[in-house]
N, CA and C atoms as an extended XYZ file, in Angstrom:
312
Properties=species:S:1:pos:R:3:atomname:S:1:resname:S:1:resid:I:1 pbc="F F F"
N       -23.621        3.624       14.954 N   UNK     1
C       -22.379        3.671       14.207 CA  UNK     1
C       -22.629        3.050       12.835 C   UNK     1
N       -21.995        4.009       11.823 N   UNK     2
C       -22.476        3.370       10.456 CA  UNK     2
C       -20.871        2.158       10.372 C   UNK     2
N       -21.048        1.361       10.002 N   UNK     3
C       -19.779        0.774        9.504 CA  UNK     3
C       -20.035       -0.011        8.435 C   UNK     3
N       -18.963       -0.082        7.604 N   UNK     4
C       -18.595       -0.260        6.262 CA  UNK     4
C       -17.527       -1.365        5.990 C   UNK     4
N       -17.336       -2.565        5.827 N   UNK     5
C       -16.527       -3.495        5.656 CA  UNK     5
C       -15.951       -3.685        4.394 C   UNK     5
N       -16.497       -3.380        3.251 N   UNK     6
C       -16.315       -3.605        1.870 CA  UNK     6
C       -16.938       -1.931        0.990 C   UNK     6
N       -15.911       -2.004        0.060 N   UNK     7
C       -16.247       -0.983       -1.219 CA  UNK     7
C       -17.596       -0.836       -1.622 C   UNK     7
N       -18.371       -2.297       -1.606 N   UNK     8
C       -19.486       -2.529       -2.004 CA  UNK     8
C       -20.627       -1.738       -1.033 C   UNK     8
N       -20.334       -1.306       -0.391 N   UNK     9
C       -21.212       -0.879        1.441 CA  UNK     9
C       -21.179        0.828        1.098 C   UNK     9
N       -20.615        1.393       -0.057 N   UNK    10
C       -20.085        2.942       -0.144 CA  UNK    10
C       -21.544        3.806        0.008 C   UNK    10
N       -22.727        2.825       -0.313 N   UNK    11
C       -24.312        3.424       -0.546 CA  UNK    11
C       -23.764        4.157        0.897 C   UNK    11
N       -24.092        3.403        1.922 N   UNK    12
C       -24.284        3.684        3.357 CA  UNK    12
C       -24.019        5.506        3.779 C   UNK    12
N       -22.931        5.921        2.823 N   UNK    13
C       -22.561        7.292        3.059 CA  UNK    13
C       -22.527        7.831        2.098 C   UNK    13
N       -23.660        7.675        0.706 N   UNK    14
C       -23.862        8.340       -0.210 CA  UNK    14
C       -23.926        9.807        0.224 C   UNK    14
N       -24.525       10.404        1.227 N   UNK    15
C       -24.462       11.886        1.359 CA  UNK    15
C       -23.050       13.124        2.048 C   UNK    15
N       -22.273       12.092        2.320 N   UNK    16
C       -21.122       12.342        2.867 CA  UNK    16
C       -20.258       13.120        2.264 C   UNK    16
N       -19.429       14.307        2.488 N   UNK    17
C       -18.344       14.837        1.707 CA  UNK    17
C       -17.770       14.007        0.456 C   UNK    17
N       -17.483       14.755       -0.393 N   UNK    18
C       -17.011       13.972       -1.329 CA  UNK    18
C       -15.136       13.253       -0.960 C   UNK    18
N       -14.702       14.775       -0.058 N   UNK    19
C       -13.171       14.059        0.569 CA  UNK    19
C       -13.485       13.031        1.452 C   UNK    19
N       -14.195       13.210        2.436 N   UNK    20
C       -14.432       12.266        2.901 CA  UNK    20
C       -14.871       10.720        2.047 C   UNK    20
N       -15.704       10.956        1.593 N   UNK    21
C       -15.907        9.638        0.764 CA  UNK    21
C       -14.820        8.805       -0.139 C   UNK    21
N       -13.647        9.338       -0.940 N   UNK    22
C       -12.892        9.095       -1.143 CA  UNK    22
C       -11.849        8.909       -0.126 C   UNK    22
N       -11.533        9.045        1.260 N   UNK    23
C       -10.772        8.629        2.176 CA  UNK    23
C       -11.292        7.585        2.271 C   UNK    23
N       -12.792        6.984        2.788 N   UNK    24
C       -13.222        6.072        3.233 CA  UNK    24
C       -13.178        4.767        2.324 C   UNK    24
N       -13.083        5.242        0.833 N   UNK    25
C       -12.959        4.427       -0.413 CA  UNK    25
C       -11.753        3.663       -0.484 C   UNK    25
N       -10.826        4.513       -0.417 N   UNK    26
C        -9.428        4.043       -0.205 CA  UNK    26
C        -9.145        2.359        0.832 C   UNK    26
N        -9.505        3.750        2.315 N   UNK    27
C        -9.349        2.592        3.290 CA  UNK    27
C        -9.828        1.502        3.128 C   UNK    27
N       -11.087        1.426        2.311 N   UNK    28
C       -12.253        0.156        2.118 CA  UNK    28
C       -11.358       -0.630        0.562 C   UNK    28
N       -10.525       -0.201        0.268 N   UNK    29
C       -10.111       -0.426       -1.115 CA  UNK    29
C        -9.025       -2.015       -0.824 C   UNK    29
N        -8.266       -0.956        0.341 N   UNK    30
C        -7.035       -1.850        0.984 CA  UNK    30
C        -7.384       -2.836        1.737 C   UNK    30
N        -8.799       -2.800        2.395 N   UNK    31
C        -9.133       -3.859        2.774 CA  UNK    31
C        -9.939       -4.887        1.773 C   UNK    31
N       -10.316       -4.549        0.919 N   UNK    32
C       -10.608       -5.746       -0.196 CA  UNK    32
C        -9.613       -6.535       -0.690 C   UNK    32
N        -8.540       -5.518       -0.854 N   UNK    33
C        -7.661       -6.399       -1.770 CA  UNK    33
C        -7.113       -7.291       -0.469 C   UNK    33
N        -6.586       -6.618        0.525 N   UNK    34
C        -5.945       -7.353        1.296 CA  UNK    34
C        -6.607       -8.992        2.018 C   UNK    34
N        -7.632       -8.968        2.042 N   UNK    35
C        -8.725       -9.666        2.528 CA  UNK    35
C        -9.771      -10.017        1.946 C   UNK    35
N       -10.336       -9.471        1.003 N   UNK    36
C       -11.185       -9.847       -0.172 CA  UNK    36
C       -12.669       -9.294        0.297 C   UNK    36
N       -13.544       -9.182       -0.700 N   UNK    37
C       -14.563       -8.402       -0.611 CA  UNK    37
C       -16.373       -9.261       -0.236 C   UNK    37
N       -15.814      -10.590        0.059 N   UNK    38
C       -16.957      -11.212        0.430 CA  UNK    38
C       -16.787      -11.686        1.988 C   UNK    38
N       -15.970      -11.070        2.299 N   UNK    39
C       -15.496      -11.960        3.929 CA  UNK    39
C       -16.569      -10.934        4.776 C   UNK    39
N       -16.334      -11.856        5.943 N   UNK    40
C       -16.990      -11.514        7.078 CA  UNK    40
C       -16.592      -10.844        7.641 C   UNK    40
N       -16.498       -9.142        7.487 N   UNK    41
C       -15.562       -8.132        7.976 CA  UNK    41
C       -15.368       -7.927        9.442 C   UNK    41
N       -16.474       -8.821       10.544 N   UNK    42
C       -16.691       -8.555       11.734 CA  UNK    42
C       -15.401       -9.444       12.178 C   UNK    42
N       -14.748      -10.389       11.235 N   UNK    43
C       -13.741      -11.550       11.898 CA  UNK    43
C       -13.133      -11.548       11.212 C   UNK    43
N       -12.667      -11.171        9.694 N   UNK    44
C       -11.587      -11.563        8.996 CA  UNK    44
C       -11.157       -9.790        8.413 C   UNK    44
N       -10.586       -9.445        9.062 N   UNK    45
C        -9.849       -8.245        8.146 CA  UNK    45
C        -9.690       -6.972        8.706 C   UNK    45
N       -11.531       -6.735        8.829 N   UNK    46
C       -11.388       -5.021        9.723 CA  UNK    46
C       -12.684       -4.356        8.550 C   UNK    46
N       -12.735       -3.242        9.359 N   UNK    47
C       -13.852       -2.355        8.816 CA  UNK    47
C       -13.901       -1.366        9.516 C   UNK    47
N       -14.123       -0.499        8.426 N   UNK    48
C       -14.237        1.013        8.991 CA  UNK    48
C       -15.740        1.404       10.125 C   UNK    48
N       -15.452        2.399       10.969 N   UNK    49
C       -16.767        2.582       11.719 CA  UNK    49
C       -16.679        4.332       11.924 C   UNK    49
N       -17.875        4.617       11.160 N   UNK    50
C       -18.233        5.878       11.403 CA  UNK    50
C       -19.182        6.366       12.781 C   UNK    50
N       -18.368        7.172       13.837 N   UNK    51
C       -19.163        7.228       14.892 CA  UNK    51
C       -19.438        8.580       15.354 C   UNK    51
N       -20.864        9.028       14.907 N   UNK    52
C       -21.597       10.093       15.368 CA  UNK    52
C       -22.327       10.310       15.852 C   UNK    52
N       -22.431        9.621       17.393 N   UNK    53
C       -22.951        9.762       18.445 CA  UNK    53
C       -22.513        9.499       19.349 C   UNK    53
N       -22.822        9.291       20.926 N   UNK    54
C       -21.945        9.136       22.120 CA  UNK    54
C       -22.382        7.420       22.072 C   UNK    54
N       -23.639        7.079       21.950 N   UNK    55
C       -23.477        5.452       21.973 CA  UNK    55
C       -22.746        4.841       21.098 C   UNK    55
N       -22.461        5.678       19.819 N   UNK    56
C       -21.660        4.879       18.866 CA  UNK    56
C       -20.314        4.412       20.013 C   UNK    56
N       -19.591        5.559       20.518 N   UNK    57
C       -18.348        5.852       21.523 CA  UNK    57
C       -18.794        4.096       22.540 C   UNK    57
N       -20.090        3.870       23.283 N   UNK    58
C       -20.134        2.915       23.778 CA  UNK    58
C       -20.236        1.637       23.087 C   UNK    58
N       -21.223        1.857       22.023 N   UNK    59
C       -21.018        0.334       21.191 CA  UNK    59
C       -19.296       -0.373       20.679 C   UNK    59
N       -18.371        0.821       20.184 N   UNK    60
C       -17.565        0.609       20.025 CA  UNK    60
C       -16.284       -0.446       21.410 C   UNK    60
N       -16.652        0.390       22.437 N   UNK    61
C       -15.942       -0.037       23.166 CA  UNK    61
C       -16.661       -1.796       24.111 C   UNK    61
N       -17.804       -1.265       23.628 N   UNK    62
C       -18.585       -2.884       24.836 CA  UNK    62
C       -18.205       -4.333       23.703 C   UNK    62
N       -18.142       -3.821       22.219 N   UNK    63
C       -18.093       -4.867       21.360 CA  UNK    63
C       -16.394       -5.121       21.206 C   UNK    63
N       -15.385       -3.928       20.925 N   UNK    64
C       -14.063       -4.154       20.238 CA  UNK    64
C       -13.211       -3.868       21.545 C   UNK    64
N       -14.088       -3.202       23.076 N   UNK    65
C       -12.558       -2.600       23.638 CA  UNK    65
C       -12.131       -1.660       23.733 C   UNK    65
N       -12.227       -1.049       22.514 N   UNK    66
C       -11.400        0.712       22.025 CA  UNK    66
C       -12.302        1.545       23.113 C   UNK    66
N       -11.518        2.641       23.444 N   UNK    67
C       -11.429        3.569       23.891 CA  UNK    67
C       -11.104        4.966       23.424 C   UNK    67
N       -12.396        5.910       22.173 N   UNK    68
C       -11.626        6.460       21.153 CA  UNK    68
C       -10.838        8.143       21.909 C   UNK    68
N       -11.054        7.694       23.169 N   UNK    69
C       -10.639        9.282       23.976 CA  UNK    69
C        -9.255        8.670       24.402 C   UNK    69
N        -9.217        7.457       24.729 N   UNK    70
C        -8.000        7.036       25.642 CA  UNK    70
C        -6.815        6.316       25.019 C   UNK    70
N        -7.497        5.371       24.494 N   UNK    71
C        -6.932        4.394       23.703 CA  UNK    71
C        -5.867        5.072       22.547 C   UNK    71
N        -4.114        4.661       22.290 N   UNK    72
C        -3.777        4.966       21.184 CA  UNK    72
C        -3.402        4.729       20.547 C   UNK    72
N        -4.035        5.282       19.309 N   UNK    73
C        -3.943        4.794       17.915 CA  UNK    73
C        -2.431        4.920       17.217 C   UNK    73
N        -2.775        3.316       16.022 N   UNK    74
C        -1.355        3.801       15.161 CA  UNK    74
C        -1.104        5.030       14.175 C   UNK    74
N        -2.204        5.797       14.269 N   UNK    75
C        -2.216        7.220       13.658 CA  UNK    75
C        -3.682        7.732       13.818 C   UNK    75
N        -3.144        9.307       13.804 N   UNK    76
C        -4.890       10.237       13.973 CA  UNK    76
C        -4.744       11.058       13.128 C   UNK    76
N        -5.452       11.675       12.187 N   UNK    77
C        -5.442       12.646       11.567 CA  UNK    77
C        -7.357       13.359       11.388 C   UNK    77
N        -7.257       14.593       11.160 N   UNK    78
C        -8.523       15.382       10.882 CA  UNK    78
C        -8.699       15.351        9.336 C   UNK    78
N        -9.751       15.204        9.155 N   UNK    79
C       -10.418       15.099        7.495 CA  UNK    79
C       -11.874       15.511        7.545 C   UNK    79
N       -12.172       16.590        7.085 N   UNK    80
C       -13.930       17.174        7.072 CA  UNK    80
C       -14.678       17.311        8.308 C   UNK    80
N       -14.139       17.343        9.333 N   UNK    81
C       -14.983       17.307       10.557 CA  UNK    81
C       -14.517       16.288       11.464 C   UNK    81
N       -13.808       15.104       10.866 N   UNK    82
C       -13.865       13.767       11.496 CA  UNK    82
C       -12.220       13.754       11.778 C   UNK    82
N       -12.280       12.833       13.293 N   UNK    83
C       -11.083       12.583       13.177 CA  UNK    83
C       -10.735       10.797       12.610 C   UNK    83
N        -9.610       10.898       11.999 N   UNK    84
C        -9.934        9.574       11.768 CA  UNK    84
C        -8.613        8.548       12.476 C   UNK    84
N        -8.437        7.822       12.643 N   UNK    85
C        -7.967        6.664       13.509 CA  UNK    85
C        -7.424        4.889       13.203 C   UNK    85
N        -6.872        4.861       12.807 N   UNK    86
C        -6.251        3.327       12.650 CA  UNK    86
C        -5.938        2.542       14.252 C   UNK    86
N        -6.864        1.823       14.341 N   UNK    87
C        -6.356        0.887       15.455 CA  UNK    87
C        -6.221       -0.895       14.782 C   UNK    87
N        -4.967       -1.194       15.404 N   UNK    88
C        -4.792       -2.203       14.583 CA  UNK    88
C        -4.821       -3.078       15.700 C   UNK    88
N        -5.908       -4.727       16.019 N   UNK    89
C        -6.160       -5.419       16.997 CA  UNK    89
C        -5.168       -6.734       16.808 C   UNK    89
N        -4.796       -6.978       15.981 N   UNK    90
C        -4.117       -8.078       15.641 CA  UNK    90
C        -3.435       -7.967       14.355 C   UNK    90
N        -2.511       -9.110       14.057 N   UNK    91
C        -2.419       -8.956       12.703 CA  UNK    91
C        -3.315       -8.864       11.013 C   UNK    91
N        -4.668       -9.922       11.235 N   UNK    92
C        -5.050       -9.750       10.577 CA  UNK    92
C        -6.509       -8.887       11.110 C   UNK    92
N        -6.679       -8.165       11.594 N   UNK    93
C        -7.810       -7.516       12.127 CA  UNK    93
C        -7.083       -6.029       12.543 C   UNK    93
N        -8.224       -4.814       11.900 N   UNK    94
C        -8.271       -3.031       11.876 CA  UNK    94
C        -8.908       -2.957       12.181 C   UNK    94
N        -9.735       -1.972       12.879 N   UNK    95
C       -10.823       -0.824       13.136 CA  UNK    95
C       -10.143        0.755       12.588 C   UNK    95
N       -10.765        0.856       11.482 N   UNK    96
C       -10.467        2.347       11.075 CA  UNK    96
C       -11.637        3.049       11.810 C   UNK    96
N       -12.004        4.327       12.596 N   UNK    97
C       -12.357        5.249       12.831 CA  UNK    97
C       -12.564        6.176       12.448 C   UNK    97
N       -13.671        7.094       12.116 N   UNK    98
C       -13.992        8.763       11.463 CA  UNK    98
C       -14.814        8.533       12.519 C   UNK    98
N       -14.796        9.521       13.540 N   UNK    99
C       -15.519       10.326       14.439 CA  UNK    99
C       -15.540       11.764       14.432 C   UNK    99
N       -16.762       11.814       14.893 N   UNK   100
C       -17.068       13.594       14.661 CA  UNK   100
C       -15.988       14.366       15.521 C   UNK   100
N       -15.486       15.386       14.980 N   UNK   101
C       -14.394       16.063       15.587 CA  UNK   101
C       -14.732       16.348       17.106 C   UNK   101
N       -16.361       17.166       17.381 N   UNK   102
C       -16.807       17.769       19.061 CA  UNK   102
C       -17.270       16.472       19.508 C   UNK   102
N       -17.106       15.189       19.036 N   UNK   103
C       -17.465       13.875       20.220 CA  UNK   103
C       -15.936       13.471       20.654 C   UNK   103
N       -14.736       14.469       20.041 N   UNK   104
C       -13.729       14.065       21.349 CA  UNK   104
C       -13.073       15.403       21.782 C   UNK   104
């Protein structure tokens, strides 16, 4: 799973759709400001996780819980292939989601 905590992390999916990349910009945008761009995204805020593979599907769930077949989200929508996903764990803690559309 690629994941991305900060604006600064955008290298990671330099080859990525350009819509896509600008969705992911955004989301990564709101979490800077909201939380700031040097934090420890694993504990203070949230971070996006791109998952295109079936272990991504297990890493996700053995580390955060989620369940991206079962579990539901505060919204789903399709963008370039991916579906994407807001799960919100707490107040100050997100997991945004882009998963490949045929891994659900």
């Amino acid at each position: 799973m690629i994941t991305l905590g900060t604006k600064k992390e955008m290298y990671k999916i330099k080859d990525f759709e350009e819509l896509l990349k600008k969705d992911i910009e955004a989301m990564l945008n709101i979490l800077d400001s909201s939380y700031g761009n040097d934090r420890n995204y694993f504990s203070e805020g949230g971070f996006v996780g791109i998952v295109g593979t079936v272990g991504d599907f297990q890493k996700l769930f053995s580390d955060w819980k989620i369940d991206l077949k079962n579990d539901i989200s505060e919204y789903s929508i399709s963008i370039c292939g991916y579906i994407k996903k807001l799960f919100i764990l707490n107040s100050d803690f997100a997991i945004i989601t882009y998963t490949l559309e045929e891994l659900l």
